[in-house]
C-alpha positions in Angstrom: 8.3 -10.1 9.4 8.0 -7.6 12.0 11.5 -7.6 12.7 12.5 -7.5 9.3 10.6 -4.8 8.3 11.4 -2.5 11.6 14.0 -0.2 9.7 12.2 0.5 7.0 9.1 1.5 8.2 8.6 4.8 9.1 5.9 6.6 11.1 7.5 10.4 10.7 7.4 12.3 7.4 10.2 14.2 8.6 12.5 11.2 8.4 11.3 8.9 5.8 13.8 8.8 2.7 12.5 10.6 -0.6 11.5 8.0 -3.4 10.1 9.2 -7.1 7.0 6.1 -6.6 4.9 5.7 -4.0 2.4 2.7 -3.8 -0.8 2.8 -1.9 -2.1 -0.5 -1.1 -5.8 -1.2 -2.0 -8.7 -1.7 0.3 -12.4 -1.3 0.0 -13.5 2.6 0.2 -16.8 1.4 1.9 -17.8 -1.4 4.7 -19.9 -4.1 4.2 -22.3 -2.4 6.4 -21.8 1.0 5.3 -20.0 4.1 5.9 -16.5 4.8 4.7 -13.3 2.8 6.0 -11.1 4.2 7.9 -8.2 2.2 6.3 -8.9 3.4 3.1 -8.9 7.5 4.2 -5.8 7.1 6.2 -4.2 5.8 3.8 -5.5 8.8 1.1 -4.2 10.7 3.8 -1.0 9.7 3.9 -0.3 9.8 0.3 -1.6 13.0 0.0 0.5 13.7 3.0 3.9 12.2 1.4 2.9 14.2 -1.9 2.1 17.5 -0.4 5.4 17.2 1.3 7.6 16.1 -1.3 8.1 13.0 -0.5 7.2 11.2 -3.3 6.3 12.6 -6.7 4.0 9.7 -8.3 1.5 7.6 -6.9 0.3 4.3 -7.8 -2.9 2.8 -6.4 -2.7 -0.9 -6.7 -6.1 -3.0 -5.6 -8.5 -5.5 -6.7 -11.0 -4.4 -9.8 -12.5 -8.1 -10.3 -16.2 -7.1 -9.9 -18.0 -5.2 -12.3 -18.7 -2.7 -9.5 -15.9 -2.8 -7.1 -12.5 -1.3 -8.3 -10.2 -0.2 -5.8 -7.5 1.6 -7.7 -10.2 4.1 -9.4 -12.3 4.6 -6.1 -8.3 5.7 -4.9 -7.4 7.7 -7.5 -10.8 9.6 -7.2 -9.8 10.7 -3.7 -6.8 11.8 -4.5 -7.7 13.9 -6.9 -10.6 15.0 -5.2 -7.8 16.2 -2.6 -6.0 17.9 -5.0 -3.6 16.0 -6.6 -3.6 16.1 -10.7 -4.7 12.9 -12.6 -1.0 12.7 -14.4 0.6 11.7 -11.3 -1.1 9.0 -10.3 -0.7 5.7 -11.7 -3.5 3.0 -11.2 -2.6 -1.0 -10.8 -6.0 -2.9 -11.3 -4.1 -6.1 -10.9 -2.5 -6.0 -7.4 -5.2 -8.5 -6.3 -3.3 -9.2 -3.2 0.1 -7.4 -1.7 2.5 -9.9 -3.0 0.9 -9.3 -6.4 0.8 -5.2 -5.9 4.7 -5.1 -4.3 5.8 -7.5 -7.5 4.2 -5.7 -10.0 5.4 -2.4 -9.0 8.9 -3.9 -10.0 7.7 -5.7 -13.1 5.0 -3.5 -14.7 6.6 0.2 -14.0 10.0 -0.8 -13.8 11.0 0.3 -10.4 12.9 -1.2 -7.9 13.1 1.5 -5.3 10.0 3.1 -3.4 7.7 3.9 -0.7 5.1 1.4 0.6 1.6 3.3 2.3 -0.4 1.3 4.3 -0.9 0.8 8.5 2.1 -0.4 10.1 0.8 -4.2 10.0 0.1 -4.2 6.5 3.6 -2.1 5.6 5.5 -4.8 7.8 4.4 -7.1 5.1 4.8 -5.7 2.0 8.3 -4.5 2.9 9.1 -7.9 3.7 8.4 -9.1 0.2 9.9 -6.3 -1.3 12.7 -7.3 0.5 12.8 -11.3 -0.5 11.9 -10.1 -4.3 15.6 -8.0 -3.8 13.4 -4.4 -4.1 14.8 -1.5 -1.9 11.3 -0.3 -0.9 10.2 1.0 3.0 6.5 1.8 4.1 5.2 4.7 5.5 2.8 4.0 8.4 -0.8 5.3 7.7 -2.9 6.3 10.9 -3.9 2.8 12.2 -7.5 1.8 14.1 -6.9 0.7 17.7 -6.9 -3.2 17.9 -9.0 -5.2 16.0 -8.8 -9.1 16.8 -10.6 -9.4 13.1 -7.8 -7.5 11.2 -5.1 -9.4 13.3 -6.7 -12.4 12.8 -6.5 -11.9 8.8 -2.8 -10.6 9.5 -1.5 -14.3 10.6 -3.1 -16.0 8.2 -1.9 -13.1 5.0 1.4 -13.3 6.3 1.7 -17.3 6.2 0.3 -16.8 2.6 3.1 -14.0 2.2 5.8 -16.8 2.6 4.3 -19.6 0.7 3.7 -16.9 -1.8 7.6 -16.2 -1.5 8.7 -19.5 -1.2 6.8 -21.6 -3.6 4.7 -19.2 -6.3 7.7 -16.9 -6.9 
């Protein structure tokens, strides 16, 4: 997947292509032992960052919502208009319970085929991969990343296997 998705994933604002949508990928605002995550404001961050600069003009926020008191896509759209960017240009997904789920939807529920993926590099190298295999023209933009974390990486092997049986047999 890595390979796959090394073209169109892109670290530098200056060089990433212009796309009307852009699509942050959920995670959990808080840890389980408290404090904010830093996955979740980098990848604020970077939205912000790819709005600001005009590199996208809409921004969906696509995450899990099945608890009565944990919603992803509202505690993202919060932030980012907290930051500064208006309500009416972002777009909240409270379906995209997993990144196959958020990449397809994109396509199926707002009708767009081309667009930009934010998440860390790891996660990006995914989700462009099944944009890829679903026919999309999407690339990520890398969000600042953590230094290594055997946990994350851990999760990482076992989401991308689901990735390709998600690909291969539930598509």
């Amino acid at each position: 997947m890595s390979l796959w998705a090394t073209r169109k994933i892109y670290d530098c604002i200056d060089s990433l292509p212009y796309n009307t949508f852009g699509v942050v990928l959920g995670t959990s605002k808080y840890l389980h032992g408290g404090g904010v995550n830093a996955y979740f404001k980098y990848r604020i961050d970077a939205a912000f960052s790819l709005f600001y600069h005009k590199k996208i003009r809409y921004i969906i926020v696509s995450g899990d919502n099945r608890e009565k008191n944990y919603n992803e896509p509202k505690m993202m759209k919060k932030e980012l208009i907290r930051k500064g960017i208006p309500s009416y240009f972002i777009y909240e997904d409270f379906h995209g319970i997993n990144t196959f789920h958020s990449v397809l939807r994109v396509y199926k529920i707002f009708n767009q085929k081309k667009f930009t993926i934010i998440s860390q590099k790891f996660h990006n190298e995914r989700a462009v991969f099944i944009g890829n295999c679903l026919g999309l023209d999407v690339v990520g933009f890398n969000a600042q990343s953590l230094s290594f974390d055997s946990k994350i990486q851990l999760r990482e092997v076992f989401a991308r296997i689901k990735a390709l049986w998600d690909i291969f047999f539930d598509f």
